[in-house]
C-alpha positions as CSV (number, residue, x, y, z in Angstrom):
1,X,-6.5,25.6,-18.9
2,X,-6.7,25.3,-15.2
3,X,-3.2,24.6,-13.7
4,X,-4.6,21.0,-12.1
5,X,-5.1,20.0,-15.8
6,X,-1.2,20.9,-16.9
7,X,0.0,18.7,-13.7
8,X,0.3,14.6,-14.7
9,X,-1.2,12.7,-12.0
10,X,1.2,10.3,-10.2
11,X,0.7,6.9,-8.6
12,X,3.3,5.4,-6.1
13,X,5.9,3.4,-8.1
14,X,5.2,0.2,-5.9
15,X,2.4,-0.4,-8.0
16,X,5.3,-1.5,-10.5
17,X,5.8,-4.6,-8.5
18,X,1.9,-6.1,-9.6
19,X,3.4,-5.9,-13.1
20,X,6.7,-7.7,-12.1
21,X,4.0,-10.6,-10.6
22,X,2.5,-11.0,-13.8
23,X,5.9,-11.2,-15.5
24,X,7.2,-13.9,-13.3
25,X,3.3,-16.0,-12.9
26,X,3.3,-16.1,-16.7
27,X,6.8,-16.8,-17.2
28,X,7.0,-13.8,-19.9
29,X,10.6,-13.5,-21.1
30,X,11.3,-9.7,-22.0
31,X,14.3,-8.5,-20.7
32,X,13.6,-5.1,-22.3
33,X,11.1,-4.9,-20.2
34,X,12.3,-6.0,-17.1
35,X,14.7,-3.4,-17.4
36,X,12.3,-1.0,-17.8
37,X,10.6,-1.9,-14.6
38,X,13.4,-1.6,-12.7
39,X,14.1,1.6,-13.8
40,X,10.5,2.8,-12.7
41,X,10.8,0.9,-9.3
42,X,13.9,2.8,-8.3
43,X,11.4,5.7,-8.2
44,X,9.1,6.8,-5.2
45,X,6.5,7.8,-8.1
46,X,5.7,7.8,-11.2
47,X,2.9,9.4,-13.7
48,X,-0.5,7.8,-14.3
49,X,0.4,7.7,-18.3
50,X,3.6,6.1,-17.4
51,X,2.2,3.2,-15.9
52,X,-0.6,3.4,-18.2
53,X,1.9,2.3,-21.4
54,X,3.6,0.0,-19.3
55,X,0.6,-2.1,-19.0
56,X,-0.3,-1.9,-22.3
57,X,3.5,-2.9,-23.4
58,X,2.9,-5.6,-21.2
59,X,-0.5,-6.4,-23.0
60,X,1.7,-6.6,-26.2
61,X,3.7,-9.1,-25.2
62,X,0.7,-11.2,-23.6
63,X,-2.7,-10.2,-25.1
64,X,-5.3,-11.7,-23.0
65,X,-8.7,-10.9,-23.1
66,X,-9.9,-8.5,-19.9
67,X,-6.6,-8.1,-19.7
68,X,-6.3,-5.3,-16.5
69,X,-8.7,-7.3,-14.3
70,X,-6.6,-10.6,-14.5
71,X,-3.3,-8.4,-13.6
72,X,-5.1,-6.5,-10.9
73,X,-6.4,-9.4,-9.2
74,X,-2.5,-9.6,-8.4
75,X,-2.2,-6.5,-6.2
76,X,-1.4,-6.8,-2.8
77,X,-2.4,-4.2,-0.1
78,X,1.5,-3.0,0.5
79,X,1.5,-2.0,-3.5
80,X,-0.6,1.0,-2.6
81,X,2.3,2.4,-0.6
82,X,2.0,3.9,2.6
83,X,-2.1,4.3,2.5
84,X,-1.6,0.3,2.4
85,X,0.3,-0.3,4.9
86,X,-2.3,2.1,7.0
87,X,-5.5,0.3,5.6
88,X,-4.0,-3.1,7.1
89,X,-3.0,-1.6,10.5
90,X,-7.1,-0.8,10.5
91,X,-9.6,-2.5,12.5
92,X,-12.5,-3.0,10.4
93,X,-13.4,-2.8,6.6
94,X,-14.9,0.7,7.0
95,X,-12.7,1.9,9.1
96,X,-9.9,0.9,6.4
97,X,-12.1,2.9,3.4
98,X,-12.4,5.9,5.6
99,X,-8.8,6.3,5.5
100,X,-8.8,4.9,1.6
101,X,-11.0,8.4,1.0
102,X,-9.2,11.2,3.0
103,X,-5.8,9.3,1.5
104,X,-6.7,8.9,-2.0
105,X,-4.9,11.9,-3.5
106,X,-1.9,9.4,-2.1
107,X,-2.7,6.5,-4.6
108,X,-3.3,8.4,-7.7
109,X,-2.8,12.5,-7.3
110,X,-6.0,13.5,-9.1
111,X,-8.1,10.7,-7.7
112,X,-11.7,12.0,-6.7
113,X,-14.1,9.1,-5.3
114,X,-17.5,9.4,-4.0
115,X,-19.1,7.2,-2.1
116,X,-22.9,6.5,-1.5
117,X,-24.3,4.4,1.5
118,X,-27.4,2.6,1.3
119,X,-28.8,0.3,3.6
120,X,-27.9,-2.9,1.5
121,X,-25.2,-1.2,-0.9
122,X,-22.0,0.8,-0.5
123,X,-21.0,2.9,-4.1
124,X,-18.3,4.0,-5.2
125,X,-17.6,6.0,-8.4
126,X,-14.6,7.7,-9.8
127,X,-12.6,8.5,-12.9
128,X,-9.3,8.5,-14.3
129,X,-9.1,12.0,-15.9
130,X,-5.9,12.0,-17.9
131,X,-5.5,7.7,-18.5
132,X,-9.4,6.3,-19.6
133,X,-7.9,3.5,-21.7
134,X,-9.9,0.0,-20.7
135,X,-6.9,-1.6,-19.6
136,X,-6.6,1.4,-16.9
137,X,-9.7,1.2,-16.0
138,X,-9.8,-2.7,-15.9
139,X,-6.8,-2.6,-13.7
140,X,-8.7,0.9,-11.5
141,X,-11.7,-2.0,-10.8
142,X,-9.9,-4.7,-10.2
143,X,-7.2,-3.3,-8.0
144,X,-9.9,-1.8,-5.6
145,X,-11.8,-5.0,-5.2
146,X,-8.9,-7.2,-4.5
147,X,-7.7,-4.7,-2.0
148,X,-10.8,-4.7,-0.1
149,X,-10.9,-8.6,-0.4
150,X,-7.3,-8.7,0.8
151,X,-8.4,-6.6,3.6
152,X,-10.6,-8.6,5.2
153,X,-9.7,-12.2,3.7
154,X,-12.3,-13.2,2.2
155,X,-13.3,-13.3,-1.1
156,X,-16.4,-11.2,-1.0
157,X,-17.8,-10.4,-4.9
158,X,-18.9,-7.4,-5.7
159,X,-22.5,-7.0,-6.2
160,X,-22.0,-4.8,-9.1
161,X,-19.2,-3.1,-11.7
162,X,-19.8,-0.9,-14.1
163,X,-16.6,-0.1,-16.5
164,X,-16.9,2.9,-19.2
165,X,-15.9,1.7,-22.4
166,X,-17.9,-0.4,-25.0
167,X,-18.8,-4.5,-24.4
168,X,-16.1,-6.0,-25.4
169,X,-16.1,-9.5,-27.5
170,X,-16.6,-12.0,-24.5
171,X,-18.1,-9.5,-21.9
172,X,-18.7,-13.4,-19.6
173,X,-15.0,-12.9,-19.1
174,X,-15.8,-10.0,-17.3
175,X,-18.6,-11.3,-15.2
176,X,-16.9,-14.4,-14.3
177,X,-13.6,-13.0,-13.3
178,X,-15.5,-10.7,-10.6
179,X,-18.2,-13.3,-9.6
180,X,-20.7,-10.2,-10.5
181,X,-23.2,-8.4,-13.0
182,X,-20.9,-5.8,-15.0
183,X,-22.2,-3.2,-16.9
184,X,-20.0,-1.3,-20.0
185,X,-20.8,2.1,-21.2
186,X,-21.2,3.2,-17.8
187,X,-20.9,7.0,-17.0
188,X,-17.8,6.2,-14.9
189,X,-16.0,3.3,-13.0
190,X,-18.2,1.8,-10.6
191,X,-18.2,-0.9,-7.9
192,X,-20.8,-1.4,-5.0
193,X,-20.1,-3.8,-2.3
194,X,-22.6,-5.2,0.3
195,X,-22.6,-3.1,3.1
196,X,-22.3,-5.9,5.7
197,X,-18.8,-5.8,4.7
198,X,-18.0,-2.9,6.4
199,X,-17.7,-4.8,9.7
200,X,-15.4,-7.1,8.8
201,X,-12.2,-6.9,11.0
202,X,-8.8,-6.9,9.3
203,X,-6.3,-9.8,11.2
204,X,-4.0,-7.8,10.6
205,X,-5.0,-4.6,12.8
206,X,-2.6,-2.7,14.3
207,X,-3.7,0.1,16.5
208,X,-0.6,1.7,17.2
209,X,1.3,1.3,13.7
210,X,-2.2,2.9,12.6
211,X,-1.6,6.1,14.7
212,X,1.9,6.4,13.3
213,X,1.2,6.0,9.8
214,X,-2.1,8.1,10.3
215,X,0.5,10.8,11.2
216,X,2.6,9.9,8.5
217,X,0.1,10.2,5.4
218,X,-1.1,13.5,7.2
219,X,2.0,14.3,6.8
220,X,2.3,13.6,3.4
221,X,-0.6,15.4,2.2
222,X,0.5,18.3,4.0
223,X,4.2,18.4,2.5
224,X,2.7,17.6,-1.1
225,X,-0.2,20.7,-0.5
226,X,3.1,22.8,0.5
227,X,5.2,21.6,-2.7
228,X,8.1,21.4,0.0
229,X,11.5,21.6,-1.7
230,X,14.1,18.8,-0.7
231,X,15.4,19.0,2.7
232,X,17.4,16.6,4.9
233,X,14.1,16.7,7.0
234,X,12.1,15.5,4.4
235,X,14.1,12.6,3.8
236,X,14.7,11.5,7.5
237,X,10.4,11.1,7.6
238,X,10.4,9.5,4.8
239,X,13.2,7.2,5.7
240,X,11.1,6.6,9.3
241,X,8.2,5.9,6.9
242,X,10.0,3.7,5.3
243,X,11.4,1.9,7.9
244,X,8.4,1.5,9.4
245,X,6.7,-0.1,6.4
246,X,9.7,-2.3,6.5
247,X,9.4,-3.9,10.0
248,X,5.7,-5.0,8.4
249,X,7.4,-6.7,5.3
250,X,10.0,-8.1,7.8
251,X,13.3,-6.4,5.9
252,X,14.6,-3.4,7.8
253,X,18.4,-3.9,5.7
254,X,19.6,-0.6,5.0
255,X,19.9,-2.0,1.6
256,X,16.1,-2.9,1.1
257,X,15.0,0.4,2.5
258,X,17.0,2.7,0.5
259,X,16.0,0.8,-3.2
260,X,12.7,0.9,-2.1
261,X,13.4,4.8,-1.3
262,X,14.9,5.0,-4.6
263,X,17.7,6.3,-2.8
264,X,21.8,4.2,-3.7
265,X,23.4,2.9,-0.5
266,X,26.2,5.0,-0.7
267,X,24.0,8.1,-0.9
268,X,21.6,6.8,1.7
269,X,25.2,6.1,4.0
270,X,26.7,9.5,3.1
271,X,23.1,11.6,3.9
272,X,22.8,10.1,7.5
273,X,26.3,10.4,8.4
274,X,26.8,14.1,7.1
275,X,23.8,14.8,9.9
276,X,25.4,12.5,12.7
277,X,22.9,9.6,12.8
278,X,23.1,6.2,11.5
279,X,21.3,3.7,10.6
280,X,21.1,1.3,13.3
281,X,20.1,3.5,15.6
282,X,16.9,5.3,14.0
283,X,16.1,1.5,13.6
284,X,16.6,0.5,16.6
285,X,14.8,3.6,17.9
286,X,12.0,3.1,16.1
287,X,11.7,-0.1,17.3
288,X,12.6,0.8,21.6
289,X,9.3,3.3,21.4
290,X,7.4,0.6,19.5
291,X,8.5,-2.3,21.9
292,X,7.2,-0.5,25.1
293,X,4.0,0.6,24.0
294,X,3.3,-3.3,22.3
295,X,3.8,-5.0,25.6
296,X,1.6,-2.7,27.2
297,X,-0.7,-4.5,25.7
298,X,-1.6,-7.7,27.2
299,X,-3.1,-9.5,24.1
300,X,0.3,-9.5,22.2
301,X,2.2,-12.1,22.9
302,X,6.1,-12.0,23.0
303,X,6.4,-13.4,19.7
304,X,3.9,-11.0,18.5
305,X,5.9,-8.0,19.9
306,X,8.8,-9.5,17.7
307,X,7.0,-10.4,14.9
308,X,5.1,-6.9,14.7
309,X,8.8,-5.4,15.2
310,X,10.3,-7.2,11.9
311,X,12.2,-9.5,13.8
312,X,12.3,-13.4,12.8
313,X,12.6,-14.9,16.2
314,X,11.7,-14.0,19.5
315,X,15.4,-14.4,20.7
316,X,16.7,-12.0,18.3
317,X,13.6,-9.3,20.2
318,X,14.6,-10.1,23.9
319,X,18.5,-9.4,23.6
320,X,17.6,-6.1,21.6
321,X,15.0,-5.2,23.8
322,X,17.5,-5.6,27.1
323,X,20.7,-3.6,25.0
324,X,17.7,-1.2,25.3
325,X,16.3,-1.0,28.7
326,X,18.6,-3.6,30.8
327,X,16.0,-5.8,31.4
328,X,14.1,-8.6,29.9
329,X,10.4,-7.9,28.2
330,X,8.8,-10.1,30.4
331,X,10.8,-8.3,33.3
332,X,9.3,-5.1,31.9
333,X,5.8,-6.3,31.6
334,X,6.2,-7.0,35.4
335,X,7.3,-3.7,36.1
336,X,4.4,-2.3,34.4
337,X,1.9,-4.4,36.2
338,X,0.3,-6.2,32.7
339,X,-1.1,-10.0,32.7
340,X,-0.8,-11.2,29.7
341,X,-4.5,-12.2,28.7
């Protein structure tokens, strides 16, 4: 047995939170299992087979017919970790599934996609490897599509599916739920999109945050191909990571950061102040090199600047950014000779 096939393949534990949606949508009352979650959310991963019987608990105590396509059509791009959070700092569709493929090892460890292009049709095909149950691969479908259809904000069918397990009882669920044709028994999981998609800009692109979390996942893969050992280094990038992802959800609290870090506060207190730093500074660090190269660029307003900073008003931007620099960000702007546009 090859060692790749004695290691369980892991998924970020954020996915945890699409199962938490359905909970709360379908007002399912299972305290047990809530607790359960929680436990698993504390987590920065978690294995495939983990997650695997938590859907199917969660199938147990709401059995609905194509059960892992209703759930997955609740994912949201940020659930996919830090390759999310880099897929909506993208400019375009394909430039977003570019990063999806060099990243994927990032979603789910043992993940292998390939991709053909045709002049009408974009495939992709992939397997599971060590969780093939239906629901999984349900969910593996339906996660992927509504992720692309997040993306670009449109709801975009696919043109086909093809999911590898017998037809089930009412295959029209199927068809219905993904506006598609969808084809069981199918060597392996299978979506094609129209490849007019792959132009689509994302609203949300970021070209700068897509630099640094570009840098980050590199990162990532590097450390993980290293099997680094824990370090103090390792956690300040991924508490800069983390941070960063924040300032996009809009909650930079040292509280929020460390859970989602799976990190206590008092241990996340004690580990920055045993090195000298603290909290509010590698914030508002982060933030000072982030502000100055956003107003260099004239097509961001100031309330962009603040919004793209985490910050809830544009007030709350201008007095931090002059504690910083002593002057105002217009002030700056001025300095720097940019028009807004």
């Amino acid at each position: 047995m090859s060692e790749s096939a004695t290691i369980p393949a892991t998924i970020p534990a954020s996915f945890i939170a699409v199962l938490q949606r359905y909970v709360e949508l379908r007002g399912i009352r299972a305290p047990a299992y809530g607790e359960k979650l929680a436990q698993y959310r504390a987590r920065s991963k978690m294995e495939n087979r983990e997650f695997d019987a938590l859907l199917h608990d969660l199938y147990a105590l709401d059995p609905e017919p194509a059960f892992g396509i209703k759930i997955g059509k609740l994912v949201e791009p940020k659930d996919f970790g830090l390759v999310g959070y880099l897929l909506t700092a993208c400019s375009t569709l394909g430039q977003a599934l570019t990063r999806y493929g060099h990243y994927q090892t990032l979603i789910l460890s043992t993940l292998s996609t390939w991709v053909e292009v045709g002049d009408d049709v974009i495939s992709h095909r992939w397997n599971l490897h060590d969780v093939e149950t239906p629901i999984s691969c349900e969910f593996g479908v339906s996660i992927f599509i509504t992720l692309v259809q997040s993306l670009i904000g449109k709801p975009v069918p696919p043109i086909h599916v093809g999911l590898p397990f017998a037809t089930p009882e009412q295959p029209q669920i199927y068809r219905d739920l993904l506006q598609c044709p969808v084809t069981f028994n199918s060597e392996c999981l299978m979506v094609d999109v129209p490849a007019k998609i792959m132009w689509m800009t994302i609203t949300s692109r970021d070209p700068y945050m897509r630099k640094i979390f570009d840098r980050q996942a590199q990162a990532m893969l590097k450390s993980e191909g290293e099997n680094r050992s824990d370090s103090f280094e390792e956690f300040f990038e991924a508490l800069q990571q983390q941070v960063l992802m924040a300032m996009k959800d809009g909650d930079t609290s040292a509280r929020s950061v460390s859970r989602q870090m799976g990190i206590s506060l008092r241990s996340f207190y004690r580990l920055l102040a045993n090195e000298g730093y603290s909290y509010r500074s590698i914030v508002a660090g982060l933030r000072q090199r982030l502000a100055k190269k956003y107003l260099q660029d004239p097509s961001l307003s100031y309330a962009d600047v603040a919004m793209l900073l985490g910050y809830s008003e544009q007030s709350a931007f201008t007095r931090a950014f002059r504690d910083w620099m002593g002057i105002t960000p217009g002030d700056y702007r001025k300095q720097k000779g940019i028009v807004l546009s």
